[in-house]
C-alpha positions as CSV (number, residue, x, y, z in Angstrom):
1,X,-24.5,18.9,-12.3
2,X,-22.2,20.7,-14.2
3,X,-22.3,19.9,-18.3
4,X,-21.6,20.9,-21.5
5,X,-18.7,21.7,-23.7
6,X,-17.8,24.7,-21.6
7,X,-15.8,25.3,-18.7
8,X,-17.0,25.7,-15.3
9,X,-14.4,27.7,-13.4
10,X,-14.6,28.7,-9.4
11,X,-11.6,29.9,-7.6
12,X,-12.9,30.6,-4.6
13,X,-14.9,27.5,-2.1
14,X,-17.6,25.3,-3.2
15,X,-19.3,23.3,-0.2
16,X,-20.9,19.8,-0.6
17,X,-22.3,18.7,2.7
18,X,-23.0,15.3,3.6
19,X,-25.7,13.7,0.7
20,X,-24.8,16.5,-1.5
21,X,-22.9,15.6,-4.9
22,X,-21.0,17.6,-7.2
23,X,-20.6,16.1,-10.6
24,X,-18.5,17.2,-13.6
25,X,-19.6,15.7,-17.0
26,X,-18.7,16.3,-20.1
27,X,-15.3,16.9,-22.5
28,X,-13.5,19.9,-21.3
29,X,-15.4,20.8,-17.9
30,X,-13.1,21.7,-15.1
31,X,-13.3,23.2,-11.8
32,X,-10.7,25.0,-10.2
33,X,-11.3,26.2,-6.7
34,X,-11.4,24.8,-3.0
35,X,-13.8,22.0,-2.2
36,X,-14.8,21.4,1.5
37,X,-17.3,19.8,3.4
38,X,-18.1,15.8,3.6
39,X,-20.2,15.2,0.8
40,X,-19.0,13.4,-2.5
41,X,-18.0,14.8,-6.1
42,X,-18.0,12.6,-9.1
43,X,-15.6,13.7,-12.2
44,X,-16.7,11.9,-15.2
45,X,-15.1,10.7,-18.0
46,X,-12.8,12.7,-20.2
47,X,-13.7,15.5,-17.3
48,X,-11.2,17.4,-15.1
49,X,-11.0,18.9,-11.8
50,X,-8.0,20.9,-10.7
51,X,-8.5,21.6,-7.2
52,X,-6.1,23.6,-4.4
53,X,-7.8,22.0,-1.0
54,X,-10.0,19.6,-1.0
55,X,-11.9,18.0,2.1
56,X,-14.5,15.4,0.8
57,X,-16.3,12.2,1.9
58,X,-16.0,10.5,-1.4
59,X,-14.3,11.2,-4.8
60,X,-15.1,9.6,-7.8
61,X,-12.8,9.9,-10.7
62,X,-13.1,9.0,-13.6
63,X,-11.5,11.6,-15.4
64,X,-8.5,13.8,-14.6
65,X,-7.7,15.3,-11.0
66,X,-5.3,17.5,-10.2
67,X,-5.0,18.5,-6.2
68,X,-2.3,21.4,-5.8
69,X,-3.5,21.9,-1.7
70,X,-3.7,20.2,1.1
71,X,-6.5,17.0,0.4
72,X,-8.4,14.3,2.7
73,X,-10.8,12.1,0.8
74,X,-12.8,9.3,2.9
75,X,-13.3,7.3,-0.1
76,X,-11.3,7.3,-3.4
77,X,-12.8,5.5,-6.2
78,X,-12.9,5.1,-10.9
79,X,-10.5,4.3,-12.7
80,X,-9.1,7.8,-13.5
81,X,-6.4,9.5,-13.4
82,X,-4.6,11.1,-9.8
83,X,-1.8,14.0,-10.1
84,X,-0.9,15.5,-6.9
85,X,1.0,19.1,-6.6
86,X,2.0,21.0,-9.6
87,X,5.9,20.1,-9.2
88,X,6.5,23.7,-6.3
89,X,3.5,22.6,-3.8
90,X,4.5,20.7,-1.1
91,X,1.4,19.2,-0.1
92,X,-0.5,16.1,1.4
93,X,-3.4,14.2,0.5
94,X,-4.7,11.7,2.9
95,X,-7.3,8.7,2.5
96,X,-9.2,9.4,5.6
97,X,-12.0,6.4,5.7
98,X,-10.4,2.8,6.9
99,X,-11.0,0.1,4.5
100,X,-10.5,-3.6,5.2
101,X,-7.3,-5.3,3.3
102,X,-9.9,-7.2,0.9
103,X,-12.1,-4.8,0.4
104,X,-10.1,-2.4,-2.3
105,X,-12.4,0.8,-1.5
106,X,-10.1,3.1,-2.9
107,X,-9.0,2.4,-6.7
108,X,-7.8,4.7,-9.4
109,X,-6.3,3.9,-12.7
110,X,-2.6,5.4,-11.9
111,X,-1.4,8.0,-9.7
112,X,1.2,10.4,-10.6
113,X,3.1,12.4,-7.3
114,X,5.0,15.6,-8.3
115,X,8.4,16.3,-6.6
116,X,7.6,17.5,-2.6
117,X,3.9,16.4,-2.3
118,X,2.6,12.9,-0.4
119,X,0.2,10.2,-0.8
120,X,-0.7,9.4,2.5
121,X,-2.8,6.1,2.9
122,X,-3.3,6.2,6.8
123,X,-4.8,2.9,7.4
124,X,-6.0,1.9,4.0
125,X,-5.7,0.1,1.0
126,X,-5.3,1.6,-2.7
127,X,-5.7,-0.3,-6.2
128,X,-4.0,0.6,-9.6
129,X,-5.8,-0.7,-12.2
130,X,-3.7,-0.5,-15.4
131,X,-5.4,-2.8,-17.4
132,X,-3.3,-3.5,-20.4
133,X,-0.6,-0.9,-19.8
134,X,2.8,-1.7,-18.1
135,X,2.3,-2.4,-14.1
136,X,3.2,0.7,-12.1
137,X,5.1,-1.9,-9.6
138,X,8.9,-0.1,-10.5
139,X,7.4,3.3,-9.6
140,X,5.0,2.7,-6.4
141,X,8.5,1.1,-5.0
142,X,10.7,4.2,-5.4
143,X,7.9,6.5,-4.3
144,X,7.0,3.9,-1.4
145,X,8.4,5.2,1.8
146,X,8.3,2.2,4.3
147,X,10.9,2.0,6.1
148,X,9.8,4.6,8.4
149,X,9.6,3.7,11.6
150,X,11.3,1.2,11.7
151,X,13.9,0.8,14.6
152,X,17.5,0.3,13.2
153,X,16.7,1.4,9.3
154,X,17.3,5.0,8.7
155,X,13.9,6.6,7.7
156,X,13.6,7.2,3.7
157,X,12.4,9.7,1.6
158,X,9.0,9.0,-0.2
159,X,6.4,10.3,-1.8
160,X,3.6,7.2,-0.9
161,X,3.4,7.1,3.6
162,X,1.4,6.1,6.2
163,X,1.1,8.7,8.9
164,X,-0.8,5.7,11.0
165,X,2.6,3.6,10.4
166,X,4.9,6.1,11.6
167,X,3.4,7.0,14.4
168,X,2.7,2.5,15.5
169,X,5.3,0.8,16.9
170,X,8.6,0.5,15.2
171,X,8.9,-1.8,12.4
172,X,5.1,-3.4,13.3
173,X,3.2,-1.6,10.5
174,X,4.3,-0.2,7.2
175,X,2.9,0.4,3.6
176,X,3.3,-2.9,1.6
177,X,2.8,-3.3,-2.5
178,X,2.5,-6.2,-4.5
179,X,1.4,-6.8,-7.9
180,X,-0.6,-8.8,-8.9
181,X,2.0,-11.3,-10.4
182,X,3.6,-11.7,-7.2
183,X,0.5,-12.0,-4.9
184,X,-2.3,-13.7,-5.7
185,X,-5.0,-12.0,-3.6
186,X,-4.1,-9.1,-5.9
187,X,-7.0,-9.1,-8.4
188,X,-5.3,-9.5,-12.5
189,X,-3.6,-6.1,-13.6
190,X,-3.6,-4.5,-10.4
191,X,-0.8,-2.8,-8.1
192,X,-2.1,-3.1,-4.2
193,X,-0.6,-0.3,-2.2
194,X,-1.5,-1.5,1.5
195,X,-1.4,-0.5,5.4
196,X,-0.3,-3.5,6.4
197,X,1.7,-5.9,9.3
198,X,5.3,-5.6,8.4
199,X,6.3,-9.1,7.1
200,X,3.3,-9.5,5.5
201,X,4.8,-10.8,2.0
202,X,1.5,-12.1,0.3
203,X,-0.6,-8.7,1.2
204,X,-3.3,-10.9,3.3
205,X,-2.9,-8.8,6.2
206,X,-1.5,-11.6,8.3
207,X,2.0,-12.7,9.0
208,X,2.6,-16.1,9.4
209,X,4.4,-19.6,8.0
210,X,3.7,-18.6,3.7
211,X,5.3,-14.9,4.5
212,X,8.4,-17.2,6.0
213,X,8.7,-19.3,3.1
214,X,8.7,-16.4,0.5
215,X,11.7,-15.1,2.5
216,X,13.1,-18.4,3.1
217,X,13.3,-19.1,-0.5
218,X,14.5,-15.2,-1.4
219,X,17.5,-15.4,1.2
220,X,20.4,-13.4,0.7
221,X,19.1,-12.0,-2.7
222,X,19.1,-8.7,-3.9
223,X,16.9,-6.8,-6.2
224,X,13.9,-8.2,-4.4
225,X,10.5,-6.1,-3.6
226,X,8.2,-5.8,-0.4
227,X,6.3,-9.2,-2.2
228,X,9.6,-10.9,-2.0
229,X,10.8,-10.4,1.4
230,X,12.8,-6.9,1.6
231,X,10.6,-5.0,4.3
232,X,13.0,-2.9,5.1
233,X,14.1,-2.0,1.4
234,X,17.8,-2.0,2.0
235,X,18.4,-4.1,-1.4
236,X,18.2,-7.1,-0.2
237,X,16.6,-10.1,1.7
238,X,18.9,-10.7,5.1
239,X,18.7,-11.2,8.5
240,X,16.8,-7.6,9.4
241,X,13.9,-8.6,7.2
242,X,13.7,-11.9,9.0
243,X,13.7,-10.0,12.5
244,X,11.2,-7.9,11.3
245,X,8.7,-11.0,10.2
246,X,9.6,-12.5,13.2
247,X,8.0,-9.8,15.8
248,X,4.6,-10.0,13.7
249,X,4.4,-13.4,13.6
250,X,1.4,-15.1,13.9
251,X,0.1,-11.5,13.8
252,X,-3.2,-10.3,12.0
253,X,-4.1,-6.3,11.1
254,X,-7.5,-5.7,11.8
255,X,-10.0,-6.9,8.9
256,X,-7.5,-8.6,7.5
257,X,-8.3,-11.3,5.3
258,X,-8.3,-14.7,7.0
259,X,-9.3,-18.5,6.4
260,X,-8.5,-22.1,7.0
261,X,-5.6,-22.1,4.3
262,X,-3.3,-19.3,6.4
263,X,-0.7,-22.0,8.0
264,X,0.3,-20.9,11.5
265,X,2.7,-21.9,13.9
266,X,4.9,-20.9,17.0
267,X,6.6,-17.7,16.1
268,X,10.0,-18.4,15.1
269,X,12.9,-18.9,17.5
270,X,15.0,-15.5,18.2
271,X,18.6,-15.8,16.8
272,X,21.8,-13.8,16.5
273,X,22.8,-12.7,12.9
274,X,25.8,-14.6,14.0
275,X,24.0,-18.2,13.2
276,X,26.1,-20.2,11.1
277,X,23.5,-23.4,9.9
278,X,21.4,-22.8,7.0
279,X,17.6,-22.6,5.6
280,X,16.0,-25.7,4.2
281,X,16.7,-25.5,0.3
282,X,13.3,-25.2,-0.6
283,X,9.5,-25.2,0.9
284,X,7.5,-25.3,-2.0
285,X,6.6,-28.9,-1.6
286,X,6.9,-29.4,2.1
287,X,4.5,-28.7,5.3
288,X,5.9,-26.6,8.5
289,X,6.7,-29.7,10.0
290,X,8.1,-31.1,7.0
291,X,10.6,-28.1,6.8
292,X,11.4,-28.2,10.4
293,X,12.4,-31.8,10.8
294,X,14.4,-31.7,7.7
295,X,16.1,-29.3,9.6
296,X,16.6,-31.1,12.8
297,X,13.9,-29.1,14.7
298,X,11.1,-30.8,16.5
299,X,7.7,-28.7,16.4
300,X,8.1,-25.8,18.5
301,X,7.8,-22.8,15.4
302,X,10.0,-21.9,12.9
303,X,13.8,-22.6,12.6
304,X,15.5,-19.7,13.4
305,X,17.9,-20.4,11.0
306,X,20.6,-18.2,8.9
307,X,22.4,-18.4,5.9
């Protein structure tokens, strides 16, 4: 354990192996080296740890980090404060350990991304806690690159990816983000950046008749999010986000969050973005099968309908 109102500086490689911990305490402590191995280091409060590689089974923060190298961390977790790259590195960090949709292993207070450097998630989920400050939501959706991948939408820049996405299926996964206004399986005062089923509105993990109804109801609007229906962030809510649901429908990511009140149904009919009849004004008080006889279909999925 490293204490004191000093500063502890290594610029050369500190190892923590597997049950070994490295822990920062303190009000000016700092570390400034390469960490490696697959053990865990803990930066406490008002503590900082300015690292160039880091390779590490756990980090706790829950003070300042600063990662300038290349990074892969099994399990993120506190409620401190993330900078990646120094604004001229061009560097990666990944989050290397799967974690269930529900299970929110890796959280930290806010993360900020320099210009060039990436977050990349893999097949995880990551939780912004901002408390009482102003939700992050704005910023995690211009650094969120999720279109990529996806067949048909040119691939955009970002500095939040999913290396596991991009290298899927086109269009089937991608990094979703909701806060916790717009989803409530988002706990209060929380962003949820997510591997996730593309279509996948409410951030459950599974794709199915409540993701329709969110796009149904959001329908040729613009300004929406990934919460509201653009998957494909082109501006707006239209007939490639609704293709896009419809190939995951009925569709669950692995450890996804599941249960008795996830509606289901056959996955919606296919249709040509040159349908000319139009989706049921509202579902908000209506079942499935309410919405698809008031429609004049009879039970087999969802309308394919278009605006």
């Amino acid at each position: 354990m490293i204490g004191g109102s000093g500063t502890f500086t290594n610029t050369g490689l500190m190892e923590t192996t597997a049950g070994a911990t490295l822990v920062l305490t303190g009000s000016v402590d700092s570390y400034s080296g390469t960490i490696s191995g697959n053990g865990s280091t803990t930066v406490g409060y008002e503590s900082s740890l300015l690292a160039g590689d880091i390779s590490q089974g756990a980090l706790v923060n829950n003070g300042a980090v600063q990662i300038d190298g290349s990074g892969a961390i099994g399990q993120l977790s506190g409620d401190g404060i993330l900078t990646i790259g120094n604004g001229s590195s061009n560097n990666s960090v990944r989050l290397t350990a799967a974690a269930t949709p529900d299970s929110f292993a890796n959280t930290q207070q806010a993360v900020t991304i320099n210009s060039g450097p990436t977050l990349d998630i893999t097949d995880n989920t990551l939780l912004l806690n901002y408390g009482a400050g102003s939700s992050p939501l704005a910023a995690v959706q211009a650094g969120v690159q999720y279109r990529a991948g996806i067949s048909g939408v040119s691939s955009a820049s970002g500095s939040i990816i999913s290396s596991t996405a991009k290298a899927g299926n086109p269009g089937q996964y991608a990094v979703g983000f909701a806060d916790a206004t717009e989803a409530s399986i988002v706990p209060s005062a929380n962003v949820e950046v997510m591997y996730t089923l593309t279509g996948a509105a409410r951030m459950s993990g599974t794709v199915n008749f409540l993701d329709y109804s969110i796009l149904q109801n959001n329908y040729n609007q613009t300004g929406r999010d990934w919460a509201q229906g653009d998957w494909d962030d082109n501006g707006a809510v239209n007939f490639l986000d609704y293709s896009l649901m419809q190939n995951n429908y009925n569709q669950t990511a692995a450890g996804a969050v599941t249960g008795t009140a996830l509606l289901s149904g056959a996955a919606p009919a296919r249709m040509s973005s040159s349908a000319a009849t139009v989706l049921p004004l509202s579902t908000s008080d209506m079942s499935e099968s309410d919405v698809l006889a008031g429609a004049g279909w009879s039970g087999e999925g969802i309308a394919g309908y278009l605006l």
